[in-house]
N, C-alpha and C positions, 0 to 999 in steps of 0.2 A: 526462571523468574518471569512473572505475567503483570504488563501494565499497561494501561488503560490509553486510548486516546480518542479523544475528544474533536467532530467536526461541525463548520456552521454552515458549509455551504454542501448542495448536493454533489460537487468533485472539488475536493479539497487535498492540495498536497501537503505535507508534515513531512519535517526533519527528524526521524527518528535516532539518530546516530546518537547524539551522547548519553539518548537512554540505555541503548543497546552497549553502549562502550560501557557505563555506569555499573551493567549489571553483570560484564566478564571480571569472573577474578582476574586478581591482579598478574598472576603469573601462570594463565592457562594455555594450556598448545591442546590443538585440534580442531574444529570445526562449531561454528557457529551460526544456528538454524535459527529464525527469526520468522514466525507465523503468525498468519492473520486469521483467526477462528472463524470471523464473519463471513459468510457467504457474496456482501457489500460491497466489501473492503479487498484491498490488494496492497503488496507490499512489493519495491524493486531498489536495486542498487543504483544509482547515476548521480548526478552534482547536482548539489543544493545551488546552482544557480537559478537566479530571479528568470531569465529570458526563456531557459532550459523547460523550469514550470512551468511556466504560461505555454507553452509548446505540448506539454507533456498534458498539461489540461484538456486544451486545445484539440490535440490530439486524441482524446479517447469520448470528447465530447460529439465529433465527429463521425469517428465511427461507431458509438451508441448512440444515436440520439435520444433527448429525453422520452419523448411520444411515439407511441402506433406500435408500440408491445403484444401481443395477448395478458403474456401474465401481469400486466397494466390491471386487467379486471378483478385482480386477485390483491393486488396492495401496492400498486402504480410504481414498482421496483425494478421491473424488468431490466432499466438501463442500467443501471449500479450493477447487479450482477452480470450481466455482460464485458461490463468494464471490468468487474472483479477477477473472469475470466483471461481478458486480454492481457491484465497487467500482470498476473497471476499471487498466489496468495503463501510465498513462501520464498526466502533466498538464505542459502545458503553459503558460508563465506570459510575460510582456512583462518584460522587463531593464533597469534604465534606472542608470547608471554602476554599476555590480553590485551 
């Protein structure tokens, strides 16, 4: 199942969990792979805590910072996939009745 999400700021964290739980059958065992198509974007496992965020933002805003890319010259993107990079753009998790 593939669904959309939507951000407003250039590093935005999203609670993707009850979409992800929403779209396991109800009674499935094995493995469930959660991808993020975008080259932009990154997807990770950790707590939807509020302080956790701000850290985890914090954190990759740092080590991408927005400016002084090359591929800036190309469509001033450079940071996002860096950071798409570092968070990386796939997790993987074990299923047990969904």
């Amino acid at each position: 199942m593939a669904f959309t999400v939507r951000t407003d700021d250039r590093i935005d964290v999203i609670d993707v969990t009850d979409r992800v739980v929403d779209a396991l059958p109800a009674e499935a065992d094995g493995v469930c792979t959660v991808f993020v198509e975008h080259t932009t974007a990154g997807v990770c496992l950790n707590e939807a805590e509020p302080r956790l965020i701000d850290d985890i933002e914090e954190f990759v805003r740092d080590l991408a910072p927005a400016e002084g890319w090359r591929h800036d010259e190309l469509d001033g993107n450079a940071d996002a996939h860096l950071r798409s990079m570092l968070v990386g753009r796939s997790v993987t998790v074990p299923n047990r009745h969904g």
